[in-house]
C-alpha angles and dihedrals in degrees: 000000000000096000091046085064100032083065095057093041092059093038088059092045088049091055098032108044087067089060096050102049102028102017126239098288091040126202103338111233097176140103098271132329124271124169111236106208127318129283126269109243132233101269101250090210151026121261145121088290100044095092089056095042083052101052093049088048087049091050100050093054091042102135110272093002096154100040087061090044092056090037082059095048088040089063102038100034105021097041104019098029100219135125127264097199104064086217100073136089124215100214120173141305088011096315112152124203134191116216124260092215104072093191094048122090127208087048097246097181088241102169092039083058083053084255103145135049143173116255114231102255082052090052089052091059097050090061088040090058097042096045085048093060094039098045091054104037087047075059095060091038087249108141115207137178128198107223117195106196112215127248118254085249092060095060095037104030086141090076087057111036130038120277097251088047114111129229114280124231110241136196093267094058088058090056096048087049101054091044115131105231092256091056091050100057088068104046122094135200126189099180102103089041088049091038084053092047097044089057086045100051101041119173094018102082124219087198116037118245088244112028133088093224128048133258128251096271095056086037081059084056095047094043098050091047092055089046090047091053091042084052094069091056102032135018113256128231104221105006091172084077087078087067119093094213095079098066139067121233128206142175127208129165120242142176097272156275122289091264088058103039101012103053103009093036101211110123121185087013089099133065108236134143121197125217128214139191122216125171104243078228126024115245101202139359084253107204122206123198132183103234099166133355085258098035125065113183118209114199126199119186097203099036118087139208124034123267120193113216120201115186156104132246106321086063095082104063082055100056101077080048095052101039095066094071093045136064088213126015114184117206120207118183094217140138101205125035102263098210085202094065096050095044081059106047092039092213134193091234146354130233124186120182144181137174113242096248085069098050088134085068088078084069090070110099112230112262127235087006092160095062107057095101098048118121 
């Protein structure tokens, strides 16, 4: 019995001592400093999940954590060259992909090889889906577009593939493609306005070398391309916000994407710039509250009308965009149009958005869609 517990006594000193004398992080040898995500708290009470909480909380404050971390990354990225992480996709001149096939690993790039396609009963669905949301909201007079926002890949293709390679047809060309006519009103694609941009703007990015989203400048595109397509179907307030002019546009180098400093945890070891995107003048004093964990509410005191967003990630680089034309935009970090949501709000107009590596997410039927006209 002793020696049972001499065992754990001098596990939790061997783990321990180090915090206490160097911290958790320890002495930092890197390049700069970057914080990687925040650290788990202390659980405040007891429940199912305490045991877990507490687990998470006791390995983010294990001695010299960190330094083993960047030893690690020192060895694989910095000396091997080679990812941690098995999603991602080492491109050119210092160019980083996700894949764009969350359940392979090594991340092989299939749908940008033109390696994966929709069968036609899933195509099928896809229409059937699209036509469902537009066909109810054009009952209740509320317009709405589908926007897939393109992978990094798409835009910069030239960082993955060789220069005299064409363009592969990805899944998402097959689904533009199969659309019905009515589908098709309502679906969106940025990429030969952001392929435009990104020529025009060269060297200025509109995606980071080493991040997963894109930047603000290829959030303005994106913005201004979803704006274009809801002015067909609405007036819009301040439409002089769609014009590049009125912001200023800056580049300054930093430590890194996630991909970089969040999964590969090397800040500063990689070349990257990022780009952002500021109104010369403020148009408004744009409030943003936290109204769920899954809906943010921006408020803009000289904008008019409603607009529903559905969407993951990329959405929040669009919002102070977005914000600026409405008096309330409403984010949902959703991945289907929940038709109870908008009969609530009662908006002027619905968005719902996607990024291309997560084209199977169009399979997915709206949810509540009956109800989208309720009162």
């Amino acid at each position: 019995m002793f020696a049972r517990r001499l065992t754990v006594i001098v596990y939790f000193a061997v783990v321990l001592i180090p915090v206490l004398l160097l911290g958790t992080d320890g002495p930092w040898l890197s390049g700069g400093d970057a914080e990687i995500r925040v650290k788990t708290p202390f659980p405040k009470k007891f429940n199912p999940g305490t045991f877990r909480d507490f687990d998470e909380w006791f390995a983010d404050r294990v001695g010299l954590r960190y330094p083993l971390i960047y030893a690690g990354s020192e060895l694989h990225v910095g000396l091997l060259r080679r990812p941690l992480d098995r999603h991602i996709f080492f491109g050119r001149n210092g160019w980083m992909f996700w894949t764009d096939d969350a359940e392979t690993a090594p991340a092989t790039m299939a749908d940008s090889r033109s390696r994966l396609r929709f069968s036609q009963p899933e195509l099928s669905r896809v229409d059937a889906n699209i036509r469902a949301v537009r066909d109810r909201l054009a009952q209740c007079g509320l317009p709405v577009i589908v926007v897939v926002i393109p992978n990094k890949q798409t835009i910069y293709g030239q960082y993955l593939f060789s220069d005299d390679v064409a363009a592969p047809v990805t899944r998402f060309d097959t689904i533009l493609r199969a659309l019905s006519e009515p589908a098709r009103s309502i679906m969106i694609d940025p990429r030969p306005a952001m392929r435009e941009a990104a020529a025009a703007h060269d060297p200025l990015l509109l995606y980071p070398k080493t991040e997963t989203h894109w930047n603000e400048l290829g959030a303005f595109y994106g913005y201004r391309t979803i704006m274009t397509a809801l002015a067909r179907s609405i007036p819009i307030d301040h439409p002089e916000t769609l014009s590049l002019d009125r912001y200023d546009v800056k580049a300054f180098p930093y430590a890194g994407g996630d991909m970089a400093v969040r999964v590969l945890f090397s800040p500063w070891r990689f070349d990257d710039s990022y780009v952002t995107v500021q109104p010369k003048v403020p148009l408004a004093r744009i409030e943003q509250t936290e109204v769920a964990h899954d809906h943010t509410l921006y408020r803009n005191p000289d904008g008019k009308g409603a607009l529903v967003v559905f969407g993951d990630s990329f959405v929040h680089k669009l919002m102070p965009f977005l914000a600026q034309n409405f008096a309330e935009v409403h984010r949902f970090s959703a991945e289907q149009v929940d038709g109870a949501v908008v009969a609530q709000l009662r908006p002027n107009a619905v968005v719902f958005q996607m990024v291309e590596r997560h084209a199977e997410r169009l399979l997915r039927p709206p949810r509540n869609l009956p109800q989208v006209c309720d009162k």
